[in-house]
C-alpha positions as CSV (number, residue, x, y, z in Angstrom):
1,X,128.2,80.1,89.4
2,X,126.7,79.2,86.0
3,X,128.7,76.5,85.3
4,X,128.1,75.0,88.5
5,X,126.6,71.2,89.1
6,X,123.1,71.6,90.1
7,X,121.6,68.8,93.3
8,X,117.9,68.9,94.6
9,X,118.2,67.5,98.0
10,X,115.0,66.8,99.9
11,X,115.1,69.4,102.9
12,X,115.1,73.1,103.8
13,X,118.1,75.1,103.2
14,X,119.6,78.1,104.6
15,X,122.9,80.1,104.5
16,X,125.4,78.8,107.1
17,X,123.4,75.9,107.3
18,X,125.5,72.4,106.9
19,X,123.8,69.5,104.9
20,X,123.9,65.7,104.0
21,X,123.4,64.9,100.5
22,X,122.6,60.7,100.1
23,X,120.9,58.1,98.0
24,X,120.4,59.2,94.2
25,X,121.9,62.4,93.9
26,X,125.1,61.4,95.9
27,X,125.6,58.6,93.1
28,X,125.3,61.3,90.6
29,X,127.9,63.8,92.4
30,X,130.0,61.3,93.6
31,X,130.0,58.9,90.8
32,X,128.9,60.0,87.6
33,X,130.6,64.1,88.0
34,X,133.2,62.8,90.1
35,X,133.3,65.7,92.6
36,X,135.7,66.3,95.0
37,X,135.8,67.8,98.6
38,X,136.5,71.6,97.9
39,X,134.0,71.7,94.9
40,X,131.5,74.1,94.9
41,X,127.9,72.8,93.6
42,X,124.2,74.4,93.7
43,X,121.4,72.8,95.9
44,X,117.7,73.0,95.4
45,X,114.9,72.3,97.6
46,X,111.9,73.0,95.0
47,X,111.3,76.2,96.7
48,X,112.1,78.7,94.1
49,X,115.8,79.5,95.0
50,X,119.6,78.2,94.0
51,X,122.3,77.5,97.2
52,X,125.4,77.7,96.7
53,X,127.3,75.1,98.5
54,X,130.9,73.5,99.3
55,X,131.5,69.9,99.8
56,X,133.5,69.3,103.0
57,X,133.5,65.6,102.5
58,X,132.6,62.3,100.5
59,X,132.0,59.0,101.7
60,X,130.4,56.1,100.6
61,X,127.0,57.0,102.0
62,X,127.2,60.7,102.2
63,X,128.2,64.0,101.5
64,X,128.7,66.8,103.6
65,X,128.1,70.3,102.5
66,X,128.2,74.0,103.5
67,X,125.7,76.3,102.3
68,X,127.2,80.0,101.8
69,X,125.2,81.4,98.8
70,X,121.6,81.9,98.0
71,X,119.6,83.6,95.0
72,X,116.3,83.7,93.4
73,X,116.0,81.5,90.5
74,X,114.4,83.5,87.7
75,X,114.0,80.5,84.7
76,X,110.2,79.5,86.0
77,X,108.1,80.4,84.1
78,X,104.9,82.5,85.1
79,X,102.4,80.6,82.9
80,X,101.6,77.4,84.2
81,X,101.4,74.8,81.1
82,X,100.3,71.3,81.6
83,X,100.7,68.8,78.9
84,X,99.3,65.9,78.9
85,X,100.4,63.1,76.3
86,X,99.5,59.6,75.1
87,X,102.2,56.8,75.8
88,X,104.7,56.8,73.8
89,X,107.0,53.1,72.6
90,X,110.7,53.3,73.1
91,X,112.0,56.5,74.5
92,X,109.6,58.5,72.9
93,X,107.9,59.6,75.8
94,X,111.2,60.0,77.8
95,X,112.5,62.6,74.8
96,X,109.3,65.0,75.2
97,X,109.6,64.8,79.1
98,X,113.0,66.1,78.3
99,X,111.9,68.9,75.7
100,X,108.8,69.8,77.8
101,X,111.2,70.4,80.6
102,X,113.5,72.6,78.7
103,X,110.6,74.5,77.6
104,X,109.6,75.1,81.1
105,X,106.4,73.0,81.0
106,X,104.9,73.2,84.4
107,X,103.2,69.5,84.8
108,X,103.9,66.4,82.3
109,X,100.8,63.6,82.6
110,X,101.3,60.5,80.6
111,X,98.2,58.4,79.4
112,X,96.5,55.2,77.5
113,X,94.2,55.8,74.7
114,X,92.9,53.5,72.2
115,X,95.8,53.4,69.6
116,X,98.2,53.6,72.1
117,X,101.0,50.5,71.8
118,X,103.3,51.8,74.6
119,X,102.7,49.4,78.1
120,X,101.8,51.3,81.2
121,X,104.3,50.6,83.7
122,X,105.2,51.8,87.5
123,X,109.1,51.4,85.9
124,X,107.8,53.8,82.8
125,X,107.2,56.4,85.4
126,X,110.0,56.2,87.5
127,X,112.4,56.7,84.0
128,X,110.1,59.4,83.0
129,X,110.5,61.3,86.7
130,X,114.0,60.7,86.3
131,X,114.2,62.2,83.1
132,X,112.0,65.5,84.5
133,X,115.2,65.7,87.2
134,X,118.0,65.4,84.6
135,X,116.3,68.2,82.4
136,X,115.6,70.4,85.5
137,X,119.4,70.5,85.9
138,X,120.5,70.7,82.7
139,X,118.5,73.8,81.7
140,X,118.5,75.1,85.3
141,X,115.2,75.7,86.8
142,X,114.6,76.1,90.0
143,X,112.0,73.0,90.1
144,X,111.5,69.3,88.5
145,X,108.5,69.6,86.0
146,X,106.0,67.3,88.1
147,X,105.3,63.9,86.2
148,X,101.9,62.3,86.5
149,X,101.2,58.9,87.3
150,X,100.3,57.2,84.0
151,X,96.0,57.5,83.7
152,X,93.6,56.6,81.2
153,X,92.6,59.1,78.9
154,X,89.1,59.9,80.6
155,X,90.6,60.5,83.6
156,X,93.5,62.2,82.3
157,X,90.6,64.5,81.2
158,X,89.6,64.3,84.3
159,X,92.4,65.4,86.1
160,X,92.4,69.0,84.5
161,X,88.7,69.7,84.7
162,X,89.9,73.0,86.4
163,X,91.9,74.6,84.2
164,X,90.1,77.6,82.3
165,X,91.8,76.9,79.2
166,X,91.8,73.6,77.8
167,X,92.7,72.3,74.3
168,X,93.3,68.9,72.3
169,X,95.4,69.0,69.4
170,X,93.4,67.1,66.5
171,X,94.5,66.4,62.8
172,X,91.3,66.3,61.4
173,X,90.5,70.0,63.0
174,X,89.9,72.6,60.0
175,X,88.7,75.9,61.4
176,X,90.2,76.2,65.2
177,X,93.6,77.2,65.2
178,X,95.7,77.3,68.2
179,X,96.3,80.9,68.4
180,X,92.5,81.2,68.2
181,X,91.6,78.8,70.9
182,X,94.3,80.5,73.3
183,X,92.7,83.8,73.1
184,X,91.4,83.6,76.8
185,X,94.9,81.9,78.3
186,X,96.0,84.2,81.2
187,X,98.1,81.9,83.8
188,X,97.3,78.7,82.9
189,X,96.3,76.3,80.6
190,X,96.3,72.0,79.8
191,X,97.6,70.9,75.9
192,X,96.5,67.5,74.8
193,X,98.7,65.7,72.8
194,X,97.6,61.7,71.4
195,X,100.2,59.0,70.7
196,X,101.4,57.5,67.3
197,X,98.3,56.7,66.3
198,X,96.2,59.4,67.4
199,X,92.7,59.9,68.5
200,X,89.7,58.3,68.0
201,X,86.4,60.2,66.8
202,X,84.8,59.0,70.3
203,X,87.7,60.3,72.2
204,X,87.4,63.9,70.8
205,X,84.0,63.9,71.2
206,X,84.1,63.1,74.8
207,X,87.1,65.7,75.0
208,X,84.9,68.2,73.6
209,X,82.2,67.3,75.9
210,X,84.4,68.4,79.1
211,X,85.3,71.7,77.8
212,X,88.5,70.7,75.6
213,X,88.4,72.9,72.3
214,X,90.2,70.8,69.5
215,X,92.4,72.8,67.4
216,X,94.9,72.6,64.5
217,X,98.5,73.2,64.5
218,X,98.8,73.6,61.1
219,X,98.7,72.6,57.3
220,X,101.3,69.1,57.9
221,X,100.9,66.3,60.1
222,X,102.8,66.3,63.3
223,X,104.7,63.0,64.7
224,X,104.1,63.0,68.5
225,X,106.7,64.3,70.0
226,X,107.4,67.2,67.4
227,X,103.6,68.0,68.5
228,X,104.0,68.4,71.7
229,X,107.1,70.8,71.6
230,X,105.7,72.5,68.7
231,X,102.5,73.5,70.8
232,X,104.1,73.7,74.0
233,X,106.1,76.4,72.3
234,X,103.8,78.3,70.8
235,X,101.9,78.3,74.2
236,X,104.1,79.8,75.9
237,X,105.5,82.1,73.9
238,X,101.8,83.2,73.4
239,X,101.6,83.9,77.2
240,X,104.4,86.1,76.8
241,X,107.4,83.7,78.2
242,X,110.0,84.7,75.3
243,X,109.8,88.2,75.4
């Protein structure tokens, strides 16, 4: 079962229970893993659990399946982690959706601040949800981590006003360190990471004054994306999710 393909198909599933798989995910199974009637695969519906199913057939706009197998998924992890990140050029923002993923990061949100150079797209996002699915099946969790639609910073602040623990990860820090700001991290928490060129004074200050504690994440400076997994780490294995 562990070396099975892994499918997220957008309905309910239940033992016994017969299914169509279509559209993206029928490209991949069909076309890209070349999977053949007989083969057994795992479905997911986002709702915690892995289903083992059998494909009875393959056409050209379907597949049929047969689900005999069900059980919990236990790679979730417990402390809910949202990181959001400045805009990266290239693929850089593609390869820490990918990394956050295998981390078990449980929310991604992309944003513009000022020295951003990445261009907000509605094409960035859809490659950046895309790479949240590949991940999710490669290091088999039981959901896609949930991509943001692209914001500005401010409302990117905005956006995790709730959170009890919030921090910004800022070069120019000296006394905060992350373990220190994490002392009070429980269940959830929101990790601020800037793009290539970092973050304004003006932007930290108006972190600061929504309840974001900048911190340090050490003695070198960080590039981006080894940031973000850095911290995102350290985070969770903080909170307990290595152990």
């Amino acid at each position: 079962m562990a070396d099975l393909k892994r499918y997220f198909i957008g309905q309910k599933l239940s033992v016994g229970q017969s299914v169509e798989l279509s559209g993206s995910e029928l490209h991949h199974l069909s076309d890209v893993m070349r999977q053949k009637a007989g083969d057994s695969v795992i479905l997911l519906c986002k709702d915690g659990f892995d289903y083992t199913a059998r494909i009875e057939s393959i056409n050209k706009k379907s597949a049929v399946l047969s689900v005999y197998g069900k059980e919990k998924n236990t790679r979730e992890t417990k402390f809910k982690l949202t990181v959001l990140c400045g805009l990266l050029k290239g693929e850089g923002s593609e390869n820490q959706v990918s990394a956050l993923s295998e981390l078990g990061v449980y929310k991604f949100i992309p944003f513009i601040s000022r020295y951003c150079t990445a261009a907000k797209s509605e094409n960035k996002t859809q490659r950046l949800r895309r790479k949240a699915l590949e991940s999710a099946k490669q290091c088999k969790r039981a959901y896609a981590m949930e991509v943001g639609e692209i914001l500005s910073f401010a409302d990117a602040l905005e956006s995790v006003k709730d959170l009890p623990v919030k921090i910004i990860a800022y070069e120019c820090e000296k006394h905060t360190a992350l373990k220190t700001a994490l002392q009070n991290a429980e269940k959830e928490a929101a990790l601020v990471i800037g793009s290539e060129g970092g973050f304004s004074e003006d932007e930290i200050f108006l972190a600061q004054s929504k309840g974001f504690t900048a911190a340090t994440l050490g003695k070198t400076i960080l590039k981006a994306n080894t940031a973000a997994t850095a911290a995102a780490a350290a985070m969770l294995y903080n909170a307990g999710e290595w152990e």
